[in-house]
Structures are given as C-alpha cells and as structure tokens.
N, C-alpha and C positions, 0 to 999 in steps of 0.2 A: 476651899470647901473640902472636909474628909470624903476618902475614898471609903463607900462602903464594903467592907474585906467582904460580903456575901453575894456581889454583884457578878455575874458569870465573867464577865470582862474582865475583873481583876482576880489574880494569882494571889492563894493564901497564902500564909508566912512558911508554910509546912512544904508549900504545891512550887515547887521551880515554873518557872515561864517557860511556855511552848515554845519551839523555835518557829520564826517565822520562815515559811519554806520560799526559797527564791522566786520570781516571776518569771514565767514561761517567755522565752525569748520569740516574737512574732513573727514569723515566717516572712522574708520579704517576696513580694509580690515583683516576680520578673518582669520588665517590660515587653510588649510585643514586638519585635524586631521586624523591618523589612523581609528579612528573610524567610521568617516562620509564617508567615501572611503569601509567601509566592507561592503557585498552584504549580503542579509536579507537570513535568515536560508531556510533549503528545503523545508518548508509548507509558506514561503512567497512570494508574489508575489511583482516584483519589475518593477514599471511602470516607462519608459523612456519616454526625449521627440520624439517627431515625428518624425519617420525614424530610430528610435534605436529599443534597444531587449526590448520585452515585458514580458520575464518572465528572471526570472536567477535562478539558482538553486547550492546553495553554500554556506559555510559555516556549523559549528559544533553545534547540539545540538540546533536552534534557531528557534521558533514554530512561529504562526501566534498569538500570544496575547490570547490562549486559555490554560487555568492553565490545572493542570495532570488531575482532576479530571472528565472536561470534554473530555478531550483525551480520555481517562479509559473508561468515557460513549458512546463515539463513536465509540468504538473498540468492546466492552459491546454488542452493538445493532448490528455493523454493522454482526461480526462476527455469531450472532444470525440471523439474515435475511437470512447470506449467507448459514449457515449448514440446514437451514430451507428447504429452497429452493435443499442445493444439496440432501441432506438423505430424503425430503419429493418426487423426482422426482423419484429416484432412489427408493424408497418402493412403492411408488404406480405405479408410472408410467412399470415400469418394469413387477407388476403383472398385471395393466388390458389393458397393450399395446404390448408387447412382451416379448422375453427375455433380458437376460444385454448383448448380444452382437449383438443385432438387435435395435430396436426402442428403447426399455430403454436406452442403452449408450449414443444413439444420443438425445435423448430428456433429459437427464444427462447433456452430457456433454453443449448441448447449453441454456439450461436452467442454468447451473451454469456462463457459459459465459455474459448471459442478467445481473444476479442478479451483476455478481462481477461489469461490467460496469456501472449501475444504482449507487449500492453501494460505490461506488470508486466516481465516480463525487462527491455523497453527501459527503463524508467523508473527502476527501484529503485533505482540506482545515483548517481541523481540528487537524485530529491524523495524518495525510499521508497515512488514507485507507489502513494499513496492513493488519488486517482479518485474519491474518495466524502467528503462530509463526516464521515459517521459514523467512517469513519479518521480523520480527523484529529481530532476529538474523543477518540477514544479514543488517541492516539499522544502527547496533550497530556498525557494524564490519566496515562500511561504513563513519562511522563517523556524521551520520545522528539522530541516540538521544543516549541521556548515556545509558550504560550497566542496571542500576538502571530502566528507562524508560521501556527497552524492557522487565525487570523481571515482571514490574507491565502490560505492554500489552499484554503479555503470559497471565497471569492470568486472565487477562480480558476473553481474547480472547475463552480461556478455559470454564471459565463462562456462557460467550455469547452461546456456540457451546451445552453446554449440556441441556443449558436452552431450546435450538431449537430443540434436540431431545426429552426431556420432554413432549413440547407441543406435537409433532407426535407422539409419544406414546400413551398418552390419546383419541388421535383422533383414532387408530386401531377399525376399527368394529370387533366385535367379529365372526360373520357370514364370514367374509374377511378370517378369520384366518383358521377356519373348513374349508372352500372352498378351500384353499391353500394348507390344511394336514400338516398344523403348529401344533407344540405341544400347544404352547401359544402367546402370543401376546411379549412375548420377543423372543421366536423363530425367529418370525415370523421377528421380529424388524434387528436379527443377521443376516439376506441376505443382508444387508444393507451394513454390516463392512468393512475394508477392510482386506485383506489377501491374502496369494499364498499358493503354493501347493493344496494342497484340497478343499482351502475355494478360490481357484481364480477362476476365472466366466469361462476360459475355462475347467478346471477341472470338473463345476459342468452340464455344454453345453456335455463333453462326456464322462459323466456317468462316469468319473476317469480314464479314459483310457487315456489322456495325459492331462498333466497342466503343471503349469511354477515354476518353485524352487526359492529357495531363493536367490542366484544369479542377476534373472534375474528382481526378487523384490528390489533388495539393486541396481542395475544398473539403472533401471526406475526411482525409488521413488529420488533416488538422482540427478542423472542428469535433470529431468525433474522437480525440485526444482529449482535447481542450475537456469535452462532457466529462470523459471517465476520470480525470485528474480531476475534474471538479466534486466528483461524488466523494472520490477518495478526500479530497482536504475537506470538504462539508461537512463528512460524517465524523462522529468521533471514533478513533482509533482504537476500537473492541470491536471483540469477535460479534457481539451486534450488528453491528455495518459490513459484515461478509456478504451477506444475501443482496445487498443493496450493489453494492460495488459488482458479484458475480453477475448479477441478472442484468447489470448495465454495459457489461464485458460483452453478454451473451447476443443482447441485444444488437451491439452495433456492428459485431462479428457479421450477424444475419445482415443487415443492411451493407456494409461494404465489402460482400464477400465479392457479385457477382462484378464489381466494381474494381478493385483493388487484391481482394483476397483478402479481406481483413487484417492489417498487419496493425496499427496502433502501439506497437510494442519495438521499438528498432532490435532490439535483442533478438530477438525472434525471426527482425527479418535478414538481420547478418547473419543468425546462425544456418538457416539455409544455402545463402548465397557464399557461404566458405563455402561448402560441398560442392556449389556448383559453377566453380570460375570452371572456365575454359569454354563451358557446352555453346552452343549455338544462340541461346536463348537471350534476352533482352535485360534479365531479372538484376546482373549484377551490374551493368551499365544505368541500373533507375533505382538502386539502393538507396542513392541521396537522399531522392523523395524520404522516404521510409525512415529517416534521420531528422530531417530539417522539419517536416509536418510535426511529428508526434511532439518534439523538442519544443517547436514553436507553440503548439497545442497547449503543451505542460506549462509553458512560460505563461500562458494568456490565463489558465486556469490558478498558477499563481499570484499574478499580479490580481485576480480577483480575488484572493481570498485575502491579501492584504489588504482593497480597496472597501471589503465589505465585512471586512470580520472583527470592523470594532464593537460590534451590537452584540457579538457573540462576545467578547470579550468582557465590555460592559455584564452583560448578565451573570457570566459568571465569577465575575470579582463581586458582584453581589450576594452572590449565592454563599461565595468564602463569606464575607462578613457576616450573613444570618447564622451560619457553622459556626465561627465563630462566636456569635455573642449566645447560640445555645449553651455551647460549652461554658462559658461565663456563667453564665443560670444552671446547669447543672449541678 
C-alpha cells in the first residue's frame, strides 16, 4: 500500500528524517542490603521521617563516631564532677548543715541527683554517661560495648573519682578539722566512706547502740544497683532519660544513706578509701562490699535486659521497616 507523503509520520522528499533520540537508560534499583536495614548502636540517634520513631536504641558495640579515647575522657571528667559533687556534699554539707541522717542525706542525695542529670545529658552522646563501674558491667553484659571497653571505663572511671577526692582534700580547712575533733584532715576526710556496722551513719547517730550488719549492706548495695543499671539500659540513651536515671540516683542515695552511706558506685567508694588507708576506721577493710554488690547488681540488671529486651527489639525492627517502606512511597 503507498505511503501517503502528507501523513505527519512520514518525511517529505525535501524534509530529511528526524533522528531518533536514544532511550533513557533506567536507573537500576539497589537492593536493600543487610546492612542498610541495621539500626545505629546505643549512643546513636536514629532520625525518621515525619510521624516515625525518633530515637532507637539497638544494636552491639556501635558508638556515635567518637574513638575510645574520647569515650575514656568523658568517663575521665564526667565521673570526676560526679564524686566531686557526691563526697564534696556529703563532707561539708553534713558538718556545717546537720547530721547524715537529717539535712546532709538530703542535700547528698539530691545534690548527687542534679549532678548525675546535668552529667548524663552532657555525656550520653559520647560514652553513654556511665559514671559508675556497675554501668559498665552491666552495659557489657547488655551487649551495649565489648567486655575490653568496659575494662578501660572502669579505669577511667576509677581515675576520674580519685582525682575528685584529691581536689577536696586539699581544700579541708585546717581550723574545720580542730573544730570537728578530727585527728587530721584524713580523719576527717574518712566520715565520708562508705560502710555498716560501726562505720554506718545509724551506728554513728546512736553512739553504737544499734547499726546495720553486713547483710543488710550486701542486700541494699546490690539491689539498689541492680534498680539504677536497670533504669539506665531501660531508657534509651538521650538526654531524655537524664531526669529519670538522676532522680533514681537521688532516690536510693536517701534510702541507703543511713545504711551504708550510699555508695552504688565502687569508683566513688575507692576513691575515698585511697585517702584513707592507714586511719583507725573500718572503711577500707569493707571496700569489698562496695565492689562485689554494685558489680553483682550491674550484672543482674544486665542479664535482664537481655532476658527481656526482645519486645523492645521486636518493636523496633518494626518501626525500621514502617521508615522504611515510607520512604519507598515517598
């Protein structure tokens, strides 16, 4: 059949043919990889689009892009502010405000409550704001940094806490001391430590006529670890969960003060009991306690968060795929 030369399809004898312009080459569609589907470690924060989860908290060992050394220094400082604060409230506060089971406790324990909240916001973003060995024990066991991590936060931590009784040391007025009917300014330093039986605050409240045994030391110091490691892996790690973690600090400070003296923290309660080998006192002969409780606490509160945190896990590997298949529909 002729072509009719006036049909727009066909080119006149005069009209060269149009060149046909090549086909667009079709973007190939990447696959989703394992990898790109794993939610960012516990010190990361993982931004969704609009109307999803804004934080997630999940995964082994996987920091926010800060190497060990600054982790170390933020552990370094923070735990340094914080012994600072709890052994500076508790030495002074207790001799020119009351005793340790009136207005010292209380100005103790909520004064250590401010500092860890402050602290914890600054830090969490860094190291995950543990401050405590018994955290990191239990953050190991949690699956939250390697076992190697938590040896060198320990020692941080350790560092940090004696470095803060050092400074208060120095600062002891000597007239403070005589006034007190301290032998010396490490005497004076050793009201500070923690301890039971004779060295526990209600022991020293009635003249030795009743205190609390070692029992009721190894039953506090641990279960009241155990709580605060538990807040701490609970929450997700933002500064969100500072007020929660300080206010649970603060809380169990008040309750095992008249007890124990609050210690929950070994860091804290070595960094006293350097200052005060030699004196008469009891404090560094019962240091153990103040080791093996908080440690054992940290462990018990991690071995929970593994035992119970697959429902937390499950939700939020759900949460990833809704993110994800927004983004597909975008």
């Amino acid at each position: 059949m002729p072509t009719d030369p006036t049909s727009p399809s066909s080119p006149t004898p005069d009209e060269p043919a149009q060149p046909v312009e090549p086909a667009q080459p079709v973007e190939e569609v990447q696959p989703v990889t394992e990898a790109a589907t794993q939610p960012p470690g516990p010190d990361e924060v993982w931004l969704a689009p609009a109307g999803g989860v804004d934080e997630i908290d999940l995964g082994p060992d996987r920091t926010s892009g800060y190497g060990l050394a600054q982790r170390l220094g933020a552990e370094t400082f923070g735990t340094f502010a914080l012994v600072l604060v709890v052994v500076g409230t508790l030495l002074y506060g207790t001799t020119l405000y009351g005793t340790p089971s009136e207005l010292g406790a209380l100005g103790t324990g909520l004064a250590a409550g401010f500092a860890l909240i402050g602290l914890y916001t600054a830090f969490v973003h860094v190291s995950g704001a543990h401050l405590n060995p018994a955290v990191s024990v239990g953050s190991a066991i949690a699956g939250r940094i390697t076992a190697l991590d938590a040896l060198f936060y320990v020692i941080a931590q350790v560092i940090g806490g004696a470095l803060a009784v050092a400074v208060l040391y120095t600062t002891i007025p000597a007239q403070l001391v005589s006034l007190t009917g301290s032998s010396s300014a490490t005497a004076f330093l050793a009201k500070t430590a923690n301890g039971w039986g004779e060295a526990s605050a209600l022991s020293v409240l009635s003249s030795g006529q009743a205190e609390f045994g070692l029992v009721a030391a190894l039953l506090v110091e641990t279960l009241g670890t155990a709580v605060l490691v538990g807040v701490v892996l609970a929450s997700r790690p933002s500064a969100r969960s500072a007020t929660a973690v300080g206010v649970t600090y603060a809380a169990l400070i008040l309750l095992a003060g008249p007890i124990t003296g609050g210690g929950f923290n070994p860091a804290r309660s070595t960094a006293v009991d350097l200052f005060v080998i030699g004196t008469d006192g009891p404090a560094v002969g019962q240091l153990w306690l103040f080791w093996v409780a908080p440690l054992v606490g940290g462990a018990i509160a991690g071995l929970a968060k593994l035992a119970f945190g697959q429902r937390e896990r499950g939700e939020i590997e759900a949460a990833l795929a809704q993110a994800e298949a927004d983004l597909a529909e975008a």
